[in-house]
N, C-alpha and C positions, 0 to 999 in steps of 0.2 A: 354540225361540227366540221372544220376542216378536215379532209383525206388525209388518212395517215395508209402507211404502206408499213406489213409486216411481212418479213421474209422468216419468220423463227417461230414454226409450228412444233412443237415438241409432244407431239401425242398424236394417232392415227384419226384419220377420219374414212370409213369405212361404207360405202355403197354401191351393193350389192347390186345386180339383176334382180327385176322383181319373183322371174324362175326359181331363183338361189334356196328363197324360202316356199319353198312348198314342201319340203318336205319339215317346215319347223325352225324353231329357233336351233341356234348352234349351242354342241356340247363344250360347257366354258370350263374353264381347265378348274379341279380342284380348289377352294376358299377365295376363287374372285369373287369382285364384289359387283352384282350386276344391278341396275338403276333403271326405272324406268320412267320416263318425262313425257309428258301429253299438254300441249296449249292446245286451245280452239276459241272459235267467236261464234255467238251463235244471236242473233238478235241483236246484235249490237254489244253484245254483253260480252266480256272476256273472260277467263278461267284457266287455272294452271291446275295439274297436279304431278308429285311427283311419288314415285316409291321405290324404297330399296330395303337391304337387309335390317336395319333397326330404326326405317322411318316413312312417314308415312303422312301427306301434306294435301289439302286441297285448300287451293285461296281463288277466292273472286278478285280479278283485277279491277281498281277504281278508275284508271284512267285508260280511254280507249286504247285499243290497240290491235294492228294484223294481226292475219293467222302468224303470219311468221314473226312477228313480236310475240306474241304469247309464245308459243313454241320455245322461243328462245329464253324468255322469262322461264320456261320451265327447266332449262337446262343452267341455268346460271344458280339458284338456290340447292339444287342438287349440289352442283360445285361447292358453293359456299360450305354446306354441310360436311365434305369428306371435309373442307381443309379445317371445320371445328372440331373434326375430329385426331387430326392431328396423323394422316396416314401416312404410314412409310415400310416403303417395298411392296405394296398391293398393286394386285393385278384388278383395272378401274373399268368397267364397262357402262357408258350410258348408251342408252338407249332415246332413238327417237324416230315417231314416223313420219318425219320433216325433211326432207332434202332439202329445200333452200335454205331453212337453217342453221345444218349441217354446213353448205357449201356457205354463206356468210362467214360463219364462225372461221371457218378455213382460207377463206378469201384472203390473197394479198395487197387489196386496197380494202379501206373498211372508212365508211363516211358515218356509219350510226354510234353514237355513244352507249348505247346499251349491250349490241354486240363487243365492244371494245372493253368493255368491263367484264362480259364473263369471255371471251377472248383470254384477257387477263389472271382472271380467277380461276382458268383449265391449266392456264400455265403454272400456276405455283401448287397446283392439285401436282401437276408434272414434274415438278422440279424434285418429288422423290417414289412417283410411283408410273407405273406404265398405265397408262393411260390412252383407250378406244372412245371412239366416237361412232355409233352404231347404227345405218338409217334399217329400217324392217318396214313395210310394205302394209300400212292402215293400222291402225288401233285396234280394229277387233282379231288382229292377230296377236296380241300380247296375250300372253296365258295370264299374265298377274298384273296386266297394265293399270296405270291410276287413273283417277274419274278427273276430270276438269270440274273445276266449280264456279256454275252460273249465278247462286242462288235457289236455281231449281239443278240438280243433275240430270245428264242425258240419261244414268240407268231409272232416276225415277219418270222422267217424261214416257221411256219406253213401257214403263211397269203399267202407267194411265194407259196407253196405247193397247196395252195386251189385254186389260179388264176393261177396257170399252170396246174391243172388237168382239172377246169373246161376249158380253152383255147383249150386244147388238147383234151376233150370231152364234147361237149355241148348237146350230149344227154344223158340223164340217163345211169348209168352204168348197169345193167343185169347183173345174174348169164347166158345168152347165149352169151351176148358181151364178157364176160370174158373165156369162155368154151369154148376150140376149138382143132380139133385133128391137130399138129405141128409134121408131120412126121420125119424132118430131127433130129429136137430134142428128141422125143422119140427114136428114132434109136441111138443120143449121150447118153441118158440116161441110156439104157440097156444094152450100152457095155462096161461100166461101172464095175470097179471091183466087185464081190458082197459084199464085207466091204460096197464099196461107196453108192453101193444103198441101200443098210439097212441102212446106217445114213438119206437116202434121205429119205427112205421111210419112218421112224421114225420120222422124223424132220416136215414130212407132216403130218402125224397121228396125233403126239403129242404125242405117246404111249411110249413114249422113258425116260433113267434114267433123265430127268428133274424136277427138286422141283413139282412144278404143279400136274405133273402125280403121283410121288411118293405119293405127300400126298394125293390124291385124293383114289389111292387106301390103302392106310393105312400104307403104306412105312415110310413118316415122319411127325410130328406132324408141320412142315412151310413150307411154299412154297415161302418165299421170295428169291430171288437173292442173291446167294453167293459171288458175284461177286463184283455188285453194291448196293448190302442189300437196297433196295430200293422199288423194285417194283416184280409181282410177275415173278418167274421165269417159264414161257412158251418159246416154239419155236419160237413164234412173237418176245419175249422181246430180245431172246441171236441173234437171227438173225438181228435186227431192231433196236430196241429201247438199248438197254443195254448201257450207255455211258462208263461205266467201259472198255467194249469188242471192242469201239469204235476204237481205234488205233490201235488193231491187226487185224479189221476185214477191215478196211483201205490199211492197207498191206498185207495181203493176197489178195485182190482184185487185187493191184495195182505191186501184183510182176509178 
């Protein structure tokens, strides 16, 4: 779509330091109404869910989409839903742990038509209630966050995870169960170009050009994910978890 420029934001967009929340969500004043929105991509697959005081939503997206398309998808049916409910003078909290999302939606140029629609549909949520926009710092920080829907859920992928690990170890795991000298491996390891081991060895540290490290030593003022602007970027997150990183690190395994 052509660039349209909005100068008429009528509702806060609100983020925090990710400090802010450590000690928890904030105490929201008496019968607001507080929302909570989660997109992700996980396999190629996308997923919204949202939830609030008397609803409660999980859809599989059909046609592809970013993390920060989902995200936003999750925040525009939200909307939809106060305005079928017809609110007036409510105090409106949505929730989301998207900053680019966030900062789209609030953007004064806007080139996506999807942002541009729930853009739209905050605004006439607006036109008679006060209305936040709330970024929070990861998903497993929502005490009543909603689940994204792939087809399979992340709570049930983790639920497999937890009855195959404990299957597979039914005694406590140990820093000595886990430690152990693997000569043929060590021996792959060190002959290794040295490029390759300086990434290995970095990646195991953590000491490496990662958000994390940088801002820790005074490099950059965020440590979120560049990738998937989501969560913080460590070696665990780009090697493990990162769903953004998820289909190249698929194929690379798998070539």
């Amino acid at each position: 779509m052509i660039e349209q420029h909005n100068f008429e934001i009528p509702f806060k967009v609100v983020i925090n330091d990710r400090d802010y929340w450590k000690g928890g969500l904030p105490r929201f004043a008496p019968g607001s109404l507080v929302w909570y929105t989660d997109g992700s991509v996980m396999q190629g697959r996308s997923g919204l869910g949202i939830k609030g005081p008397t609803t409660s939503l999980q859809m599989s997206l059909v046609t592809k989409a970013t993390i920060i398309q989902a995200e936003i998808r999750a925040i525009k049916p939200c909307a939809e839903e106060m305005l079928n409910k017809c609110l007036n003078g409510a105090k409106v909290y949505i929730i989301s742990d998207s900053q680019a999302a966030l900062k789209a939606i609030a953007s004064f140029s806007i080139d996506s038509k999807l942002v541009l629609e729930c853009l739209n549909t905050l605004k006439r949520v607006a036109e008679n209630n006060q209305v936040t926009l709330l970024w929070i710092p990861g998903s497993e920080s929502l005490p009543v966050g909603p689940e994204p829907f792939f087809g399979t859920t992340k709570s049930c992928l983790q639920k497999v995870a937890y009855e195959w690990e404990n299957q597979k170890s039914p005694r406590p795991v140990t820093g000595k169960t886990l430690c152990g000298v693997f000569e043929q491996r060590a021996a792959e390891l060190i002959s290794l170009p040295k490029k390759d081991v300086r990434i290995l060895v970095d990646l195991l540290t953590g000491h490496c050009p990662l958000r994390y490290h940088l801002k820790k030593i005074g490099k950059l003022t965020t440590d979120i994910c560049r990738f998937c602007e989501t969560e913080t970027e460590d070696a665990e997150h780009i090697m493990c978890t990162c769903d953004a990183l998820g289909r190249d690190k698929i194929r690379y395994i798998t070539s």
